[in-house]
C-alpha positions in Angstrom: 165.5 -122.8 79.3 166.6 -119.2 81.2 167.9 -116.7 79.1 168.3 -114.1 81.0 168.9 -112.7 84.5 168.9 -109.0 85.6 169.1 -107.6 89.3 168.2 -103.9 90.5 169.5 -102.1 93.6 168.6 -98.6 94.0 166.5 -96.3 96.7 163.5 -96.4 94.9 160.4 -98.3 95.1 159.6 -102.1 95.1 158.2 -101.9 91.4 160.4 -99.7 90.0 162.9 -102.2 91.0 161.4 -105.0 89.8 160.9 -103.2 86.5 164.4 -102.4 86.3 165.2 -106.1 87.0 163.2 -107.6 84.3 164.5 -104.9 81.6 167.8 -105.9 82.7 167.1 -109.4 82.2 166.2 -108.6 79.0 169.2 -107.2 78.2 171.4 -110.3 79.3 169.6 -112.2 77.1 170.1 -110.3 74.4 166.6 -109.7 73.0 164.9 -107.0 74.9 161.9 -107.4 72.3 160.8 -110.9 74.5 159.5 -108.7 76.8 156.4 -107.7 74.8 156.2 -111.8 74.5 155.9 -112.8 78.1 152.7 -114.8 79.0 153.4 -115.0 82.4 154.7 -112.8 85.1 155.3 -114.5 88.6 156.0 -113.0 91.8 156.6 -114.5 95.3 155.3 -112.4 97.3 157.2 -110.2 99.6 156.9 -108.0 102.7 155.0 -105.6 100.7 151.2 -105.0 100.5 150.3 -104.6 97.1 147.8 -106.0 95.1 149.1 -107.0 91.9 152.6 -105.6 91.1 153.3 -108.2 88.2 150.2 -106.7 86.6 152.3 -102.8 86.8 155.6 -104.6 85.4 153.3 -106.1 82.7 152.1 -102.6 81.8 155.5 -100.9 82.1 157.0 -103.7 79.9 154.4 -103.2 77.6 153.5 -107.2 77.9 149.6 -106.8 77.3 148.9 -110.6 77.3 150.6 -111.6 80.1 148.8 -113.5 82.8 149.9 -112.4 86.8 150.9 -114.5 89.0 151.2 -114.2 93.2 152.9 -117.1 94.9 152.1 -116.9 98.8 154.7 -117.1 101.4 155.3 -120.3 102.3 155.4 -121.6 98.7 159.3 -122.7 97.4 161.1 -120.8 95.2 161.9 -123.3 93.1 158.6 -124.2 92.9 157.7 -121.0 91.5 160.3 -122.0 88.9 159.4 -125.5 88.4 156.1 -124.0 87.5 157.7 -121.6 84.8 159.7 -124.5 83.2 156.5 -127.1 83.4 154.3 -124.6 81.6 157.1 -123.6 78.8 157.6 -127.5 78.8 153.8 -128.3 78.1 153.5 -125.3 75.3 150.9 -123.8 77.8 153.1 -121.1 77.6 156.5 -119.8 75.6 157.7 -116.9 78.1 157.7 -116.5 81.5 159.2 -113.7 83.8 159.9 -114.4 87.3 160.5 -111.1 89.2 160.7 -110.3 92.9 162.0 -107.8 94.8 162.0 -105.7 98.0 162.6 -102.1 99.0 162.9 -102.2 102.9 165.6 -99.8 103.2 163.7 -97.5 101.4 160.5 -97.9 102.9 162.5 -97.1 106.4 164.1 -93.9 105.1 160.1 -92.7 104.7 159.1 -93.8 101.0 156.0 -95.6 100.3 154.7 -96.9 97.5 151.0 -96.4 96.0 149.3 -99.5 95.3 148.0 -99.2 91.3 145.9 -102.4 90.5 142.4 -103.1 92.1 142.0 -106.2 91.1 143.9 -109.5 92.6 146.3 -111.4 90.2 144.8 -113.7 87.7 146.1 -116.2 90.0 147.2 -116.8 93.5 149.2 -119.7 94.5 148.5 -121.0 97.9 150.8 -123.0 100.8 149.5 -126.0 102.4 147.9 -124.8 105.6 150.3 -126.7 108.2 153.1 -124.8 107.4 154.2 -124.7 110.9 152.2 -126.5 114.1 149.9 -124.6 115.8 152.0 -124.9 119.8 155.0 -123.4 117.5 152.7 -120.4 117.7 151.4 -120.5 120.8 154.4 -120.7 121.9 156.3 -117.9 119.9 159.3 -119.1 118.7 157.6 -118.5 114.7 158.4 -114.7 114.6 161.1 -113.6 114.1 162.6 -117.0 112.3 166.1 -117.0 114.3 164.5 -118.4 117.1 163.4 -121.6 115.1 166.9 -121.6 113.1 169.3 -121.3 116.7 166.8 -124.4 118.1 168.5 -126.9 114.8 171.9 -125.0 115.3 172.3 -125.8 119.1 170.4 -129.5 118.1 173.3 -129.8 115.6 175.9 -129.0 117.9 174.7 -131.4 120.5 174.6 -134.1 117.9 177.9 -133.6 116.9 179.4 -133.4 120.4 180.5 -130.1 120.4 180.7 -127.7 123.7 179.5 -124.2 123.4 182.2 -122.6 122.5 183.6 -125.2 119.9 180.1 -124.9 118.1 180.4 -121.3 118.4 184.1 -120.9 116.7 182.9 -123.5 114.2 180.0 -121.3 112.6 182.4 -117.8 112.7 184.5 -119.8 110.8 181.7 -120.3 108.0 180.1 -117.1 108.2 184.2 -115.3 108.0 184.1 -117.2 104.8 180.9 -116.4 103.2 182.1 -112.7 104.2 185.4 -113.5 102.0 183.1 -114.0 99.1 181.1 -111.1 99.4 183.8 -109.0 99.6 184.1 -109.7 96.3 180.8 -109.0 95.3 180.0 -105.6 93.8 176.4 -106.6 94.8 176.9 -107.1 97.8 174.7 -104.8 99.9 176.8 -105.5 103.2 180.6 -106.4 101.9 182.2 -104.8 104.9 185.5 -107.3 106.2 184.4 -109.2 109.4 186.4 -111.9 110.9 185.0 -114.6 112.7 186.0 -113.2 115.9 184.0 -110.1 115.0 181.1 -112.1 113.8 180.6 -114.4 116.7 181.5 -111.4 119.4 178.2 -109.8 120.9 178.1 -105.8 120.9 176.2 -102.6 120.2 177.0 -103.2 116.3 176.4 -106.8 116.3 173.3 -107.5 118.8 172.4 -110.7 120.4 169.3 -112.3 119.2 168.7 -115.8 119.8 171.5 -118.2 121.1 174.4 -118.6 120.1 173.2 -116.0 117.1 174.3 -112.1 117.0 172.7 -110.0 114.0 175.8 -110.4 111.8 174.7 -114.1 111.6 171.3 -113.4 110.6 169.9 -112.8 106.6 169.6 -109.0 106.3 166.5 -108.3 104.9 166.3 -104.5 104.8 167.7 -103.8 101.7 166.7 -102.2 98.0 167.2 -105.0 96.0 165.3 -107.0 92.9 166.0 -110.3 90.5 164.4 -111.6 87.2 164.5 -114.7 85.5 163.5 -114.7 81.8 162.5 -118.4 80.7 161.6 -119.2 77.2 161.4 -122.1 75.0 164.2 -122.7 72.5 161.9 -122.1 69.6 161.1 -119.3 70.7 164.6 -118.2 72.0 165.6 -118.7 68.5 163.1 -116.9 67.1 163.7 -113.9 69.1 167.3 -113.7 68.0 168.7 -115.3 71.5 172.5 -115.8 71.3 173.2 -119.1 71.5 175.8 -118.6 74.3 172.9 -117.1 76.1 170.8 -120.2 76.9 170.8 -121.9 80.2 169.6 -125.1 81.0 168.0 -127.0 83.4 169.2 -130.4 84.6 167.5 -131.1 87.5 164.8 -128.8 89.4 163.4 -130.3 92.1 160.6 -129.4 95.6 159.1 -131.1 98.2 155.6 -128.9 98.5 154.7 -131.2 101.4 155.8 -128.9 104.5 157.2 -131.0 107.6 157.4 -128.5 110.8 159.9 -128.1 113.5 158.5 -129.8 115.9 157.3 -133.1 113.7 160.9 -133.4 112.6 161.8 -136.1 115.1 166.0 -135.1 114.2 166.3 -131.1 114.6 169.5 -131.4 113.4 168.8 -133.2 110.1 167.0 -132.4 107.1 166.2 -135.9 104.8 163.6 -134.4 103.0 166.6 -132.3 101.1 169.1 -135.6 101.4 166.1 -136.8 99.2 166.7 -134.2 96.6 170.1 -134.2 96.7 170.1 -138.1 96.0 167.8 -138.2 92.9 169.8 -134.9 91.5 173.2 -136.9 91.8 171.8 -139.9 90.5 170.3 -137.8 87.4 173.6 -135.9 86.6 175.6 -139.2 87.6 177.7 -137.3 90.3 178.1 -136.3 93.9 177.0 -132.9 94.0 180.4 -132.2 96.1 181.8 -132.1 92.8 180.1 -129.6 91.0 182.4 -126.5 90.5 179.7 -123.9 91.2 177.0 -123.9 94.3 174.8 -121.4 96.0 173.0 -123.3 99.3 170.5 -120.6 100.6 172.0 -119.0 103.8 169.3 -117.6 105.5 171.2 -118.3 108.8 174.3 -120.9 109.6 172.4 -123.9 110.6 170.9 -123.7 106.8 174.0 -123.5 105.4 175.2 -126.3 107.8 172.2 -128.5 107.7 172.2 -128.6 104.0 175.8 -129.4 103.6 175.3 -132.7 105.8 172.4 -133.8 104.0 173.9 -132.7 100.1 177.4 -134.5 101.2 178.9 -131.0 100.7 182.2 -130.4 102.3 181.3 -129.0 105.7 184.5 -127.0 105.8 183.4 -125.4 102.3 182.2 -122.6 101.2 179.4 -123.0 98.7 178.3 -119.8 98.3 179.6 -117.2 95.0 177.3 -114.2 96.3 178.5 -114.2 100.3 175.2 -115.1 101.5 171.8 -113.5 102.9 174.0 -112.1 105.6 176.4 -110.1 103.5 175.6 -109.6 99.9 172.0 -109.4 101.5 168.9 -111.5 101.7 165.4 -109.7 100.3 162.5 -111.7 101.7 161.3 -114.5 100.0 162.9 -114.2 96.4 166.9 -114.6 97.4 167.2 -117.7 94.9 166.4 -115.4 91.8 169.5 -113.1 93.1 171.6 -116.1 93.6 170.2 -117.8 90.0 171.3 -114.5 88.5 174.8 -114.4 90.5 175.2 -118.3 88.8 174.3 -117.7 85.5 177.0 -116.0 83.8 179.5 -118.1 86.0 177.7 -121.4 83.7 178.3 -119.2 80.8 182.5 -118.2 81.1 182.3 -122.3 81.8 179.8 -124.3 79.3 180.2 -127.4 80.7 180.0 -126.9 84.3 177.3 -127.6 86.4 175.7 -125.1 89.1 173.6 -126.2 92.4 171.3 -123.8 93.7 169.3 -124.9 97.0 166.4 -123.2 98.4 165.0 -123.3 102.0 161.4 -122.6 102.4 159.8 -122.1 106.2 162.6 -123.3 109.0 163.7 -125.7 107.0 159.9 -127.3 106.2 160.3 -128.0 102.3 163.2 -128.0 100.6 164.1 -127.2 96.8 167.1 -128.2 94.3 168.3 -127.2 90.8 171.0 -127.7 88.6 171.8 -125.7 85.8 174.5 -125.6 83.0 175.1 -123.6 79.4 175.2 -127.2 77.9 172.0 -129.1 77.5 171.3 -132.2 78.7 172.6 -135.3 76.8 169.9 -136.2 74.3 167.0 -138.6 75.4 168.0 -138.1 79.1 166.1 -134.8 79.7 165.6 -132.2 82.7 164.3 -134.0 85.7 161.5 -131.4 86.8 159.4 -132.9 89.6 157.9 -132.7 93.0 159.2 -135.2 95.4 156.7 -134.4 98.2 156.2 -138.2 99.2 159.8 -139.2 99.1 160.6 -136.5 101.0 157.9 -137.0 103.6 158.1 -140.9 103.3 162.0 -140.4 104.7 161.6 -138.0 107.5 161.3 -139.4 110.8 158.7 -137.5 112.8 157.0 -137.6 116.1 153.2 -136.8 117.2 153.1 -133.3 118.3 151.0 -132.2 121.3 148.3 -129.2 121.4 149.0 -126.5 122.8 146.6 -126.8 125.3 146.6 -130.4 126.3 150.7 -130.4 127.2 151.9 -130.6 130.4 154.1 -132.6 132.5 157.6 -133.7 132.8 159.7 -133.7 129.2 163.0 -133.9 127.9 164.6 -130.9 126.4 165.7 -131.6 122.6 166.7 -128.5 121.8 166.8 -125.1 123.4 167.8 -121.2 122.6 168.0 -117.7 124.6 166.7 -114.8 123.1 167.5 -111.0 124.9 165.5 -108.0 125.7 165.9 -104.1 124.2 168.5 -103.2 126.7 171.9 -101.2 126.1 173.7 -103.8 126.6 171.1 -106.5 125.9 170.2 -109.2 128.6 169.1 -112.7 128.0 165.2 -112.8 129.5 163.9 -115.5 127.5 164.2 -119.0 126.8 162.4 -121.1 124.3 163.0 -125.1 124.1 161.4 -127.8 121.8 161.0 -130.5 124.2 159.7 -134.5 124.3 156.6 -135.1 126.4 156.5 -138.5 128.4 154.0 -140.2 125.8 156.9 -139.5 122.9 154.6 -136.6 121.9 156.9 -133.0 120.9 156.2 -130.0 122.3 157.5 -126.4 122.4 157.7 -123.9 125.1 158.7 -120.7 126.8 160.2 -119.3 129.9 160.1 -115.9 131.3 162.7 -116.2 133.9 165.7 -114.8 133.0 167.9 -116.9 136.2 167.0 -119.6 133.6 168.0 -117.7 130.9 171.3 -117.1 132.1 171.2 -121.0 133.2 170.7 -122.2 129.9 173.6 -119.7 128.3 176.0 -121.2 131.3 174.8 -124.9 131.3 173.4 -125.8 128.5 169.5 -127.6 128.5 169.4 -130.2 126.2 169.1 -133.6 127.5 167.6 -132.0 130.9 163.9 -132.5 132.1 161.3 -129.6 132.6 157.7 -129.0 133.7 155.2 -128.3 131.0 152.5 -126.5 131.1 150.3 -125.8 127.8 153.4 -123.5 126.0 155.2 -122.4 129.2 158.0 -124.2 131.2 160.1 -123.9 134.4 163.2 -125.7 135.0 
């Protein structure tokens, strides 16, 4: 079960924050001697460099036995806590501390932080090693991730039948709402009003970056923040003096670790490895997940949020976010879901017996992750469901050969397409990057310098139009 969630926000440096965090965590659950207890500390790993952190929060908590951790990038966050709750389950362990964190902001303003282990965690988690297809990086549309997420938005758009502009009012509209809810947020690193007019209007406060995309759609990542989950077992719990109203359960916690890229994904615009999820979580808690009270989807960027609701059978005229999203209340790379568990938690506790969803999005939408949660256990004999659907998933996404970088070439049909801009005040669109579909059915991505295209595509549209390929570059 999770006991406890604590967050830290502060100028100050990546582990002090993550220290904070856990102590806080801690707190909330009551019992600030489980600390000593913890077995495990696990980290996904962030922007930072360090060698072990978990191993100078183990020290600073004064939890001598406990084993470190590192989960690469490219591993779910949910796996990381499926892994927390299998262990507890198994009595391998009986506490475990997930922490993450990041301190952009104040690495900017100058700080830096002194790595203090020498030695590598006690154990390092790896991702499979076709986390996104080689021509994806040929052709650069990996780094930075808007790229690959306005490629699914102007997919979905196209499937859907809507003109440029009509797409465009239709995300504001989200992304004014999610700003509504972080408003609220005391958290919220970025609560500043903006209407949708504001958000979807290009300008020197709200940048163009990759079509139909301005910066105040984008996760913010350069912020001071940290989260912790504190997970125990209810023997233990008990033993440590847990309130009862503390403990938190988990009904369903679900991943797909089998990673299906971009360009395999034969439907941009869809995402049935998390429709696969989302079925076998309703089907366990015997409801559409529509109608669960509580819900944080991970909101990296629109066409996450948007994506997600289509293949959860969310309302797509909801808002299912209680934080405001990576955009507003802010988005620290790679451990946002243990912000957003801890932004949950205390809402399952003012209401016992509601249930929370929590998504998670791992890569550009490669392998999705699912939990449900609620401050009343699961009915007796039925259980969590804990597992890793990796086969379902794959088994039920449609996907196409994709072509190597160097052997593509030839005519092909644009699936989906986005402008990016250069470093000019103002900005002007230079670039344009397109997943395509080669004669032989084979996928492809690809660039094109010219910006006359550039400002083509932004006029015209591309999708549905033919190309030139050749290896990762295109003309029109």
């Amino acid at each position: 079960m999770l006991v406890g969630a604590g967050t830290a926000s502060d100028s100050a440096p990546v582990t002090e924050l993550m220290t904070r965090a856990a102590r806080a965590a801690a707190d909330d659950a009551g019992a600030p001697a489980l600390l000593a207890a913890v077995n495990r500390i696990a980290l996904p790993q962030g922007s930072w460099a360090l060698t072990d952190p978990a191993r100078t929060i183990a020290t600073r908590l004064g939890a001598s036995h406990a084993r470190t951790f590192r989960y690469e990038i490219g591993v779910s966050q949910q796996e990381i806590v499926n892994d927390a709750l299998t262990a507890i389950g198994r009595g391998e362990v009986d506490v475990v501390l997930v922490v993450g964190g990041e301190a952009r902001a104040w690495v900017r303003h100058g700080g830096h932080e002194e790595d203090g282990e020498a030695l590598p965690p006690d154990v390092t988690v790896t991702r499979q090693a076709d986390f996104v297809a080689p021509v994806e990086q040929a052709a650069g549309i990996v780094v930075p991730p808007v790229q690959q997420y306005a490629l699914i938005e102007n997919a979905l758009g196209a499937h859907e039948h809507l003109d440029p502009h009509a797409q465009g009012e239709e995300v504001a509209r989200l992304w004014a709402r999610f700003n509504l809810v972080a408003r609220d947020n005391p958290s919220a690193a970025f609560p500043a009003p903006r209407s949708a007019a504001a958000i979807s209007t290009p300008g020197p406060r709200n940048r163009p970056l990759a079509h139909p995309y301005n910066v105040w759609h984008a996760s913010q990542w350069t912020v001071d923040q940290a989260a912790a989950l504190l997970f125990c077992s209810a023997g233990r719990a008990a033993d440590a003096g847990v309130p009862r109203d503390r403990w938190v359960f988990p009904h369903v916690a679900l991943h797909a670790s089998k990673a299906v890229t971009l360009t395999a994904r034969a439907d941009l615009w869809a995402w049935p490895a998390m429709a696969v999820l989302g079925r076998a979580a309703a089907d366990h808690i015997a409801r559409p997940l529509a109608e669960l009270p509580i819900a944080e989807v991970y909101s990296c960027f629109p066409s996450a949020v948007r994506v997600q609701q289509r293949a959860l059978g969310l309302d797509p005229n909801g808002t299912p976010t209680v934080t405001g999203g990576m955009t507003f209340a802010g988005g620290p790379f790679n451990n946002y879901v243990l912000t957003a568990t801890a932004a949950v938690l205390p809402l399952l506790r003012q209401e016992p017996s509601a249930l929370g969803l929590l998504t998670t999005v791992c890569g550009m939408l490669s392998k999705p992750g699912l939990a449900v949660w609620s401050a009343t256990p699961p009915a007796p004999g039925r259980g969590p469901r804990i597992a890793d659907l990796a086969e379902a998933a794959a088994a039920a996404t449609p996907t196409r050969a994709v072509a190597s970088p160097e052997r593509a070439g030839g005519p092909a049909v644009v699936a989906s397409y986005t402008v990016t801009y250069d470093a000019d005040d103002p900005p002007a669109p230079t670039r344009t990057a397109i997943v395509a579909d080669l004669a032989d059915g084979t996928r492809t991505a690809a660039t094109c310098e010219d910006a006359a295209i550039a400002r083509a595509a932004l006029a015209e549209g591309l999708i549905g139009q033919t190309v030139h390929i050749e290896r990762t570059a295109f003309t029109a």
